[in-house]
C-alpha positions as CSV (number, residue, x, y, z in Angstrom):
1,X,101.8,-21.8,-17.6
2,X,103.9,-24.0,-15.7
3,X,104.1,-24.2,-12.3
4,X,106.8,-25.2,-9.9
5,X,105.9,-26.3,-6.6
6,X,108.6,-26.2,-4.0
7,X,107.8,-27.4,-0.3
8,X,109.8,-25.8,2.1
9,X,110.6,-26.3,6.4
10,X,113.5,-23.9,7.4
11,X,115.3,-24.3,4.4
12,X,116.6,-20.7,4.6
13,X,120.1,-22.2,3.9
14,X,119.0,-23.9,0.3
15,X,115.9,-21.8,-0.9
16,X,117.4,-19.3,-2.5
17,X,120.0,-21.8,-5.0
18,X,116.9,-24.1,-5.4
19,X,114.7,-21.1,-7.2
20,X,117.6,-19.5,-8.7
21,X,117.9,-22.6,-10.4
22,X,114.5,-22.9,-11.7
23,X,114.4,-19.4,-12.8
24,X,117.6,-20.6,-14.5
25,X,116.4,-23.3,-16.4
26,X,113.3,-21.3,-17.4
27,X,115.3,-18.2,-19.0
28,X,116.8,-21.0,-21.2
29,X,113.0,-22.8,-22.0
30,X,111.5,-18.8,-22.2
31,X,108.1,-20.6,-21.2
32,X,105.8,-18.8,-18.4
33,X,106.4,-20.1,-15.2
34,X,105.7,-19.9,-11.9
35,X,106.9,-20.7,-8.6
36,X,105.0,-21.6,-5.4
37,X,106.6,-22.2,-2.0
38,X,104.6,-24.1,0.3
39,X,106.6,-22.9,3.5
40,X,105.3,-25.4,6.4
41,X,105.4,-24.0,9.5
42,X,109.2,-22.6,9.4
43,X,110.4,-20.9,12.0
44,X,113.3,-19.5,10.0
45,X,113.6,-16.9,7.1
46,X,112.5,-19.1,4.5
47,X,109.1,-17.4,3.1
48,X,111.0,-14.2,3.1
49,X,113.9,-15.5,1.4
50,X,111.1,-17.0,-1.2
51,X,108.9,-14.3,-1.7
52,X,112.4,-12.2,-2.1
53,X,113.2,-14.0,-5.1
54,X,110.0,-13.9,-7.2
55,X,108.1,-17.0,-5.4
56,X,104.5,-16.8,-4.3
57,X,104.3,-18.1,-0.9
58,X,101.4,-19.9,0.8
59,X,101.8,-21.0,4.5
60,X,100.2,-24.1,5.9
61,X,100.5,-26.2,9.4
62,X,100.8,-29.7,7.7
63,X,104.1,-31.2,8.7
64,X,103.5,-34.0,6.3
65,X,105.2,-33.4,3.1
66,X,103.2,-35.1,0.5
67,X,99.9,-32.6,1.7
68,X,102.0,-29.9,1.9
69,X,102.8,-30.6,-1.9
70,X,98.9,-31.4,-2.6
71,X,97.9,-27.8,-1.1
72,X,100.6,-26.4,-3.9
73,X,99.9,-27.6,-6.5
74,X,95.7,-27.1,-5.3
75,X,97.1,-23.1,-5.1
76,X,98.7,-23.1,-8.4
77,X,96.0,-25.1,-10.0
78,X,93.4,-22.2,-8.4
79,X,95.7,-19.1,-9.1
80,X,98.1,-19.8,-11.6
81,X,96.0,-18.6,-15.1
82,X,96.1,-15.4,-13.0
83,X,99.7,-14.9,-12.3
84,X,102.4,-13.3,-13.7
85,X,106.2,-14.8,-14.1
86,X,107.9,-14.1,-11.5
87,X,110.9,-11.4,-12.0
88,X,114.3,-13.4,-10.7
89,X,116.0,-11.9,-7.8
C-alpha cells in the first residue's frame, strides 16, 4: 500500500484540492493508497475537512514540520497494512 503523508496547520482553505488531487492521481494508477493528515495544532477546520474526504487524521503539538512529517509516516508505517483505501469525497 502506498501511503501519502500530508502535514497540515490551518490549511482549511487548500486541504480539500490537495487530497482530491491525490485521490485523483490514484484512480488513474488503481494502486491501494492511503492518506494520512498530520494536522498540527490547527485551530481551523482542517482535520474535519480531511477526515471528510477519506484521510485518516492524527493530531500532534509539534509545530516543526519535518517531525510532524516523521510522526506520519511512523503512523502509516504502524497502521497502514491495516487500512483500507479511502473512499473519495
Amino acid at each position: 500500500m502506498l501511503s501519502f503523508v500530508v502535514p497540515a496547520y490551518n490549511e482549511e482553505l487548500c486541504i480539500l484540492a490537495c487530497l482530491a488531487a491525490i485521490h485523483d492521481a490514484m484512480k488513474e494508477v488503481g494502486a491501494e493508497y492511503e492518506i494520512v493528515v498530520v494536522d498540527d495544532a490547527s485551530t481551523d477546520a482542517t482535520a474535519a475537512i480531511a477526515r471528510e474526504a477519506g484521510a485518516r487524521v492524527i493530531h500532534v503539538q509539534n509545530r516543526q514540520i519535518s517531525k510532524t512529517r516523521n510522526d506520519g509516516a511512523r503512523e502509516a508505517r504502524e497502521t497502514g497494512s491495516s487500512s483500507s483505501t479511502p473512499t473519495p469525497a
